[in-house]
Every structure is written in C-alpha cells, then in structure tokens.
C-alpha positions in Angstrom: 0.0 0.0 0.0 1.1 3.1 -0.6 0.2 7.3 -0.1 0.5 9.6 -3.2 0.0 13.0 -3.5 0.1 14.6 -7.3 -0.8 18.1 -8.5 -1.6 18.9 -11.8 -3.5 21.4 -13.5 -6.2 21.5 -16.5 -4.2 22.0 -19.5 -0.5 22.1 -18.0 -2.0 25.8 -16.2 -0.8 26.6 -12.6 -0.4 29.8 -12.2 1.1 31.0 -8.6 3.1 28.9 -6.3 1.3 26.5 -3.6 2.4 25.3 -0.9 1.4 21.4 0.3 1.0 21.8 3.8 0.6 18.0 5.7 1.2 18.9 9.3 -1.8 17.6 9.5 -1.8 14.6 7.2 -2.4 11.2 9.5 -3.9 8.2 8.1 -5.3 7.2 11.4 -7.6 4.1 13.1 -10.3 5.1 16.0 -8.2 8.1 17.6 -5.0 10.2 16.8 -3.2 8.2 19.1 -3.5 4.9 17.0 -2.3 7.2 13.7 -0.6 4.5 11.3 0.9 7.5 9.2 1.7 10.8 10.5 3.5 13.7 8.8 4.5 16.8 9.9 7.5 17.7 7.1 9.3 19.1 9.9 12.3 16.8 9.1 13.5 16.3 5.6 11.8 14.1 3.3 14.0 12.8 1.1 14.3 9.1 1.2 11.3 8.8 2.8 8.9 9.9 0.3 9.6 9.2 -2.8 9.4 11.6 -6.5 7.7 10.3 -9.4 10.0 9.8 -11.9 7.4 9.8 -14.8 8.2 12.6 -17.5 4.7 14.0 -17.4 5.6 14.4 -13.6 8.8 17.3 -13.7 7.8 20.2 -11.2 10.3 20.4 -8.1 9.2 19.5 -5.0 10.7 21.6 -1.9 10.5 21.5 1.5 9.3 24.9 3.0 8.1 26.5 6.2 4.9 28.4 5.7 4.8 32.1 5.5 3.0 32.9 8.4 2.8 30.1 10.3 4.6 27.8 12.7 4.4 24.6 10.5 6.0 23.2 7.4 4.9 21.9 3.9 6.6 20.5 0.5 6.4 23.5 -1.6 5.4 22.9 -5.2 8.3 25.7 -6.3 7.0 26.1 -10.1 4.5 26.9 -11.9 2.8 25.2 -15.0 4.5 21.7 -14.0 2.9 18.7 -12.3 4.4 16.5 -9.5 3.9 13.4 -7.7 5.2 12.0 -4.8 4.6 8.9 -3.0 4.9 7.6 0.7 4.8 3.7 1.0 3.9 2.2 4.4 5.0 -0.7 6.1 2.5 -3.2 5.4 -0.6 -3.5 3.7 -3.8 -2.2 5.6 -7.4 -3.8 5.8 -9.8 -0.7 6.0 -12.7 -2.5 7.1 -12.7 -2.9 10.8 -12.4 0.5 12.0 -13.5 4.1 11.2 -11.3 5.2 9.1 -9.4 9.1 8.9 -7.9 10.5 6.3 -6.6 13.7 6.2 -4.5 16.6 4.7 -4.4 20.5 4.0 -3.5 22.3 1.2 -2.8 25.7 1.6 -2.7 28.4 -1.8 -0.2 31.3 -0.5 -0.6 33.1 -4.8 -3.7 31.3 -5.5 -4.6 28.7 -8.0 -6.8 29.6 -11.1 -6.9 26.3 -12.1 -5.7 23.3 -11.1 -6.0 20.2 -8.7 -4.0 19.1 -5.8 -5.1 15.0 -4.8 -4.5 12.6 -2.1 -4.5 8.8 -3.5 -4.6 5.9 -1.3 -2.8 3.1 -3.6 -4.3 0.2 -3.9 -1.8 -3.1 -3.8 0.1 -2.7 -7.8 1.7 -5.5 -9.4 5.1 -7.6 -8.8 8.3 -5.9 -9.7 6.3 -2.1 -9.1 8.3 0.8 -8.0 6.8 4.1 -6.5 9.0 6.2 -8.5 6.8 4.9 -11.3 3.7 6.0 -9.9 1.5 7.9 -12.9 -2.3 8.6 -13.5 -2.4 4.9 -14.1 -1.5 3.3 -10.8 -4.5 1.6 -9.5 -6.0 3.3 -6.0 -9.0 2.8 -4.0 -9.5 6.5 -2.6 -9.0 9.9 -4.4 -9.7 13.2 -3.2 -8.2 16.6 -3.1 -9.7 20.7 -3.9 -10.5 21.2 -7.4 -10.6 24.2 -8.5 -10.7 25.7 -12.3 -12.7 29.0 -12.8 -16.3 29.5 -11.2 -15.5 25.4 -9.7 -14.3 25.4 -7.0 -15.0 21.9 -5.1 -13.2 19.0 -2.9 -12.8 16.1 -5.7 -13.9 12.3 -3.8 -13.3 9.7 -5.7 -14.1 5.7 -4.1 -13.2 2.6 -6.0 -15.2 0.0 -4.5 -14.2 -4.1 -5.5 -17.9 -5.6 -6.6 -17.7 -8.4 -4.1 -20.2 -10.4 -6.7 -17.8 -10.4 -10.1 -14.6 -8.9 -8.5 -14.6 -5.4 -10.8 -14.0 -2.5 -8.8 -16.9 0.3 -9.7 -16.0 4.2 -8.7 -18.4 6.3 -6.9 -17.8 10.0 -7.8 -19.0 12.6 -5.1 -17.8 16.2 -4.2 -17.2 17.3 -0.9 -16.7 20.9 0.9 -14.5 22.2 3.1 -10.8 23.9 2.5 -9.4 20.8 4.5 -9.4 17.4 3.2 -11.0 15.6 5.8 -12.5 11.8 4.7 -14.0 9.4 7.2 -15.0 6.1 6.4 -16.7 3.8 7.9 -14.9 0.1 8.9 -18.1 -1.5 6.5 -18.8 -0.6 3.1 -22.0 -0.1 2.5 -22.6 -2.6 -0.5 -21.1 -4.9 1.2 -23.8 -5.2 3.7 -26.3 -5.0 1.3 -25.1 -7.7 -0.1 -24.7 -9.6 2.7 -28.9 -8.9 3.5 -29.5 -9.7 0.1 -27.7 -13.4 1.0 -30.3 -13.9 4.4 -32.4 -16.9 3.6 -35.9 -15.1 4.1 -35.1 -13.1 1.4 -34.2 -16.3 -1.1 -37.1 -15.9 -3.2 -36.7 -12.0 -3.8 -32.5 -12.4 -3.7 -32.4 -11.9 -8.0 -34.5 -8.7 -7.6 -32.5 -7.2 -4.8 -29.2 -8.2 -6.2 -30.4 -6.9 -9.2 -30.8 -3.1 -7.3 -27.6 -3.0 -6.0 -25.9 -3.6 -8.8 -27.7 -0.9 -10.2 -26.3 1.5 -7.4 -22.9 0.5 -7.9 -23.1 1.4 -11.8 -25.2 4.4 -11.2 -24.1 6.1 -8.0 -26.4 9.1 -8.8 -29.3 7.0 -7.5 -27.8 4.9 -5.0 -30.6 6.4 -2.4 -33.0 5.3 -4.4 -31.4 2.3 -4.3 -31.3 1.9 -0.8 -35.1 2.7 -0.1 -36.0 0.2 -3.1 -34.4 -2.8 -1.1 -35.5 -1.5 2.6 -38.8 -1.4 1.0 -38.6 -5.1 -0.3 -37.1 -6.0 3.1 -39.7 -4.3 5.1 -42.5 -5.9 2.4 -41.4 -9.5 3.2 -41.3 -9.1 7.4 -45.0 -7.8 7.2 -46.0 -10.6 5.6 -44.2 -13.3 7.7 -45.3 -11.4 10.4 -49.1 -10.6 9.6 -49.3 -12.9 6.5 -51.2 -12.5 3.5 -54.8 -14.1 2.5 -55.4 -17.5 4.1 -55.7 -20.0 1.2 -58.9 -22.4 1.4 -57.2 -25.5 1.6 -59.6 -28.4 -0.4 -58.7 -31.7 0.5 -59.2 -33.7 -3.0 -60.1 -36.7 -1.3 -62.9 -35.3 0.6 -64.2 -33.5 -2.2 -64.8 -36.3 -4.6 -66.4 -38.4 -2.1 -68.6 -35.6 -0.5 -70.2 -34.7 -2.9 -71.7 -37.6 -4.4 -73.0 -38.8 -0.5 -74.4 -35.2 -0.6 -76.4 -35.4 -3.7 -77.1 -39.2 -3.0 -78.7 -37.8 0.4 -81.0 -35.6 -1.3 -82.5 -37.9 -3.6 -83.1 -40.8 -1.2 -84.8 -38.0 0.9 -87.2 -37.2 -2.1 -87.4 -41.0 -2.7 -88.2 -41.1 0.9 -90.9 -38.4 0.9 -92.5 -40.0 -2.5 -92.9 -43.4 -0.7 -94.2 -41.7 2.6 -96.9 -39.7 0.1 -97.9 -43.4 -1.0 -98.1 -45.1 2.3 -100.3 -42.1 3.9 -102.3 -42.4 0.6 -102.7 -46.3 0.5 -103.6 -44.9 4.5 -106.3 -43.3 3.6 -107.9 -45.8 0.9 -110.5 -48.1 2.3 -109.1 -51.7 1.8 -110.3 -53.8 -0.7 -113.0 -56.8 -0.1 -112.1 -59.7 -1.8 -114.8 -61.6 -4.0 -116.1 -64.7 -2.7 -116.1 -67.7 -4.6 -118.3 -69.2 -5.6 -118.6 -73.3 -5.1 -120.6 -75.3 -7.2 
C-alpha cells in the first residue's frame, strides 16, 4: 500500500506557487493516538517519500516553512508543472474494521486559477512495481483533493469499490466541501452489507430482484438512495407478511371433495325417494281396503 500526492492542472496551467502543507496529514484508526501515518514535514523528506520519476511528472518539489505560520509543507516551487510523490507504508492495511481518517491541507499562499492538488490511497500494484513509477495509471481505492478551475471550486472524492459479486471494482464520484481534506470512512462498506442482506435466507425468493438493485447503485451512483429505499422497501414488504401474513388460502382436500359430494347429492334424492314413498303409504292410509270376492262353489 502506498500514499501519493500529485498536483496537476487543467491544460498544464498553474499559475502562482502553492504550498502542500501535511502537518496535518495522519492516516489514522479510532483516535490520533493509533495514527498509522503521521507527517508533519518538519524533518527532511527525502528518502522517505519518494518523486515520481514519470516525465509528465517534472515540477520540483521543496520542503518549505509556511509564511506565516509555525508549521511546514513540501512546496510545489513552479508553476505550470505537475508532480507526484509517494509515501509507501510498512505493510498493507485492511480498511474495514475501523473508522477510518484520512486527512490533509493544502494551503494556496498566490492562489490557484486552475488546477487540482489529490491525495491517492494506492491500492496493492503489481510484482516488480516501484513508487518512482507511480502515474495517473497506478491503480488506488481513494482519491480526493480541492478542485478548482474558474467558477469550480469543489473538494474532488473519488471511491473505487471491489464488486464483491464479479470482483470489478466500480468508482463512486461525489464532491465534498470544506478547504481541509478531511475523509472518514466507515470500517463496512455499505454494498457490502447490502449484499450480505440480500444473502439472508428469508429473502431467497426475492434475492435476484435485490441483487439486481444493487448492482444498479454500484453502476449508477447518482441514485444509490434510491437504491437503498427500493431494497428496505422489499425487506420491510417481506417481514410484514411473515409477520401478519397475506390471505389465508382455502385448503380443499381432493379426497374429501370427490367423495362428499356424491354422499351429498345421494342424500337428497333418497330423501325425495323417501318423501314420494311416505306420500304413498299415507295415501294407500287413507284408501279403504279392498274386499275380496267370494267364490263361488258349485
């Protein structure tokens, strides 16, 4: 892992000199007493950071006390040129078990009429890499820094998040105020968890749809809110109905049907054939009986 700071400007144009000020740059976990990077420039820097040796990459970097203040900076000493320069730490870092700080200041003693000044948080580059050929093209997971050209004037946030479903890293592009670059981020990411509630087995039958939305919020990070109220809303749709459940079913038994019926209809008709025969026999009731003719003998 590794720390880079660059400074460029929209078409090669810096006009002024700026000063980098990182007295207060710390890459720190929980509180400033667990900072894993802390930088104050009060020392010299050379052979601990390291310059970009990249030809688009030629301004002069300088170490400088600030007019004014107490504190010191590296001094990018001329105009129209970009630099880079890159601090590599000890050992790789996970960034998902604490809260995360990230932090520098930049301070523009001549102004800057357009321009950018970034932090990049490197993300691990390839065998046989070596800082000195850190460029625009050296993979990172964190970007951000003031931008500023003309009537813009914003803090740049850039987050390169690994898809933990196909393995591609998507960036989410935000802008941020404030003079100091300040970043916090939290020890879970929050696609990851959404992914992870997508994977909870009372969700199985609607895990397509909802994995379906949060790839959509990776792509499109313009309507990741949207996003996250379309799968709360699925969520929330699936409790109430394990909880309070939907319309009870009328459960038929198919045995009981196709022999009720038939003792049904057979009890009506022996009922009529019932009520014909008593008809006859209060009929036959009511008939005097018949005499029977004598016979005769001869």
């Amino acid at each position: 892992m590794a720390m880079a700071m660059a400074i460029q400007g929209r078409k090669m144009r810096i006009y002024g000199v700026m000063i980098m000020l990182l007295s207060c740059f710390a890459f720190r976990i929980c509180s400033s007493s667990d900072a894993i990077l802390y930088e104050s420039f009060e020392d010299s820097f050379e052979g601990r950071w390291i310059v970009s040796e990249k030809d688009n990459y030629n301004g002069l970097w300088k170490l400088s006390k600030s007019e004014g203040h107490d504190d010191h900076g590296l001094l990018v000493s001329e105009k129209a040129r970009k630099y880079a320069i890159v601090k590599e730490l000890d050992q790789n870092l996970a960034l998902k078990d604490k809260t995360i700080a990230l932090q520098f200041e930049v301070r523009l003693q001549n102004g800057l009429e357009c321009g950018g000044a970034y932090l990049k948080y490197l993300r691990p580059q390839d065998v046989g890499w070596k800082a000195r050929e850190f460029d625009n093209e050296s993979p990172y997971s964190i970007m951000f820094g003031p931008d500023k050209c003309g009537s813009t004037n914003k803090v740049h946030f850039i987050l390169k998040h690994k898809n933990p479903k196909n393995g591609e890293y998507v960036e989410h592009l935000d802008f941020l105020g404030g003079r100091q670059g300040r970043l916090l981020l939290t020890h879970k990411k929050i696609f990851d968890i959404l992914y992870k509630i997508a994977d909870l087995p009372f969700l199985s039958s609607y895990h397509p749809k909802i994995v379906d939305l949060i790839e959509k919020g990776e792509k499109q990070p313009n309507v990741t809110i949207s996003i996250l109220v379309s799968v709360v809303f699925v969520i929330l749709t699936v409790l109430f109905r394990n909880f309070f459940g939907g319309k009870k079913r009328l459960v038929v038994n198919n045995s009981e049907t196709s022999t009720g019926a038939p003792e049904s209809s057979n009890s009506q008709v022996s009922g009529k054939e019932k009520e014909d025969e008593d008809e006859k026999g209060d009929d036959a009731d009511a008939a005097p009986p018949r005499r029977r003719p004598a016979r005769r003998e001869k």
